[in-house]
N, C-alpha and C positions, 0 to 999 in steps of 0.2 A: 287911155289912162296908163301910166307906167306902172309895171306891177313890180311889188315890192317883195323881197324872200319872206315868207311864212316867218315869224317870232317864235320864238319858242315858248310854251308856256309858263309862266313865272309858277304859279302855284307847284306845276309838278316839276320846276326843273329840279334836278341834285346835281349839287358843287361838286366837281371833282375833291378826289381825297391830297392829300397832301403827299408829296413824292414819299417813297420809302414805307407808308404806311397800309397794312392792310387793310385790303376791301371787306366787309363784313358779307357773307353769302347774303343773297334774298331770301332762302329757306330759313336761316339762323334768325335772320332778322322778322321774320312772319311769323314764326311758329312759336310759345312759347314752351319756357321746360324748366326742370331745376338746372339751377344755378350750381356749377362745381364745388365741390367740399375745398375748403381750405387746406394746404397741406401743411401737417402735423412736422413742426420745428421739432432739431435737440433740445430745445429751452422749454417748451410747454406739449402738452399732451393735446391729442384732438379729442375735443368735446364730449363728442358723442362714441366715446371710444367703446368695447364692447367687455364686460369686465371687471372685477374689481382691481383696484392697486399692485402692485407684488409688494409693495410694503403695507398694505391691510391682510396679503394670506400670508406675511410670514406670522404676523401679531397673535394671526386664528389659530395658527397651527403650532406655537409657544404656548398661548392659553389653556390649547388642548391639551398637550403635555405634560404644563404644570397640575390640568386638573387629574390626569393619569396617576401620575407621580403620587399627589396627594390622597385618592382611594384607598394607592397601592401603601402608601404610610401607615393609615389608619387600620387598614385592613391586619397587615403586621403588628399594628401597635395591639387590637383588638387581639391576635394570636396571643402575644409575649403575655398580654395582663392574664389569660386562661391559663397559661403553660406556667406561671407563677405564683397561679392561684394551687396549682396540683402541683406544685412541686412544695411549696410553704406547708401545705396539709401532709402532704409522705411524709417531709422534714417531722413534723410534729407528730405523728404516726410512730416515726423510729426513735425520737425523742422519749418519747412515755415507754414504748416496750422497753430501751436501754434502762433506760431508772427502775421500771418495775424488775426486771432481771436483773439489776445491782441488788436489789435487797433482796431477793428470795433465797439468795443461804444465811439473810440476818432471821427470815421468818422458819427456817430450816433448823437453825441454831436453837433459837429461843424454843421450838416443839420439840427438842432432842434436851435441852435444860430442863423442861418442864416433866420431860418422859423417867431423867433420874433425879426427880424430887424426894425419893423415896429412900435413896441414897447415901445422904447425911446433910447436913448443913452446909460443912462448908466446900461438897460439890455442888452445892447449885448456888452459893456465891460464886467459883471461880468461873460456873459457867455463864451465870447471867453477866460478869465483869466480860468476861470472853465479846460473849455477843455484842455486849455495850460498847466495845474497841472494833468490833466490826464494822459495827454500825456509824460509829464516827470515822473509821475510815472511807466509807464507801461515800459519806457527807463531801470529804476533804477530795476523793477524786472527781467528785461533780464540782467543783471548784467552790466549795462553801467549808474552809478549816472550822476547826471546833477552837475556842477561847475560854481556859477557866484559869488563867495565870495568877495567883497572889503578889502580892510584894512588888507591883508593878505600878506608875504612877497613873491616877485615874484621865482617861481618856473619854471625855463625853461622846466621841463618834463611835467607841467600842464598849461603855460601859453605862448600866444604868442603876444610878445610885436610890437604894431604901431605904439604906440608915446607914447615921454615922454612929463613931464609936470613937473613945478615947483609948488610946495606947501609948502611953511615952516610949517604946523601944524600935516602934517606924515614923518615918517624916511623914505630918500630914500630908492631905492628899495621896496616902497609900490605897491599894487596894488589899485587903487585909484578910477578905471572906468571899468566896464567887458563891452564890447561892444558887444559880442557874446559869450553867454554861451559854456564853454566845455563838452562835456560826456566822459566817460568813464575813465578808469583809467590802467595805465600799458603797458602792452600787449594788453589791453582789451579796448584801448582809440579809441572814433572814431573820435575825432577830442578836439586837446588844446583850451582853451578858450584866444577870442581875447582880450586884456585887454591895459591901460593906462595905465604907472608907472611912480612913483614920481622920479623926477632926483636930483642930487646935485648941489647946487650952483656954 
């Protein structure tokens, strides 16, 4: 019988590759493994990068600062309202000594008028007039003038009227009588002067 070459076997044969193309090893091809990582483009991040953003720690590290910042505000803020509180009270401290120490030669005066009552009369009128000019001085340099003007036209924000009176020799609405000096002036008034004012027939 003629003998014919061996076939090859179809089940295991493998097709040559295509020119130019590589052979994959029989090891690579047997063994299995991870699959390589994709590599990480300019345009997008790799996945599983390790990390957070550089634009999530600059975000933390603003946040942190502003909250710094803002302790540090309150913190000051809470100083200044303290140092204002002790500076308002001193203030008022040297406010009442100044006033008290303006009138202690009015209270000086008035014990030294009463010491020559014994005197005559009309020393302890010039003295008590004396003190009484003191004592509205020391009014006018606290910034509160003294107000007992006659003959002036009545003013409702400087005077407060109790009675009228007729006169023909001043224009109504005079004031014609101060029966209680006023002080002050404004805002700054401690009290309108009591006064008489001429009425119309």
């Amino acid at each position: 019988m003629p003998c014919h070459p061996e076939e090859p076997d179809r089940a295991t044969s493998v097709e040559p590759a295509p020119e130019g193309a590589a052979r994959p090893s029989r090891e690579d091809s047997r063994q299995p493994g991870p699959r390589p990582r994709p590599q990480a483009t300019n345009d997008e991040p790799v996945p599983d990068a390790v990390g957070p953003a550089p634009a999530e720690n600059e975000h933390t590290t603003a946040m942190l600062e502003l909250e710094d910042r803002w302790r540090r505000a309150l913190a000051d803020l809470d100083n200044l309202r303290k140092r204002h509180a002790r500076e308002l009270e001193r203030e008022r401290t040297v406010e009442r000594s100044r006033t008290a120490a303006a009138f202690l030669p009015v209270l000086d005066n008035l014990e030294l008028a009463l010491s020559h009552a014994d005197a005559g009369s009309d020393a302890i009128v010039e003295g008590v007039r004396a003190v009484r000019d003191q004592a509205v001085n020391v009014l006018e340099l606290l910034g509160y003038p003294r107000h007992a003007e006659t003959g002036v036209a009545f003013d409702p924000a400087r005077h407060e009227v109790v009675s009228v009176v007729h006169d023909p020799d001043v224009e109504p609405g005079t004031v014609v009588q101060v029966l209680r000096p006023g002080y002050g002036d404004g805002e700054r008034q401690l009290r309108p002067a009591t006064v008489t004012v001429a009425k119309r027939e």
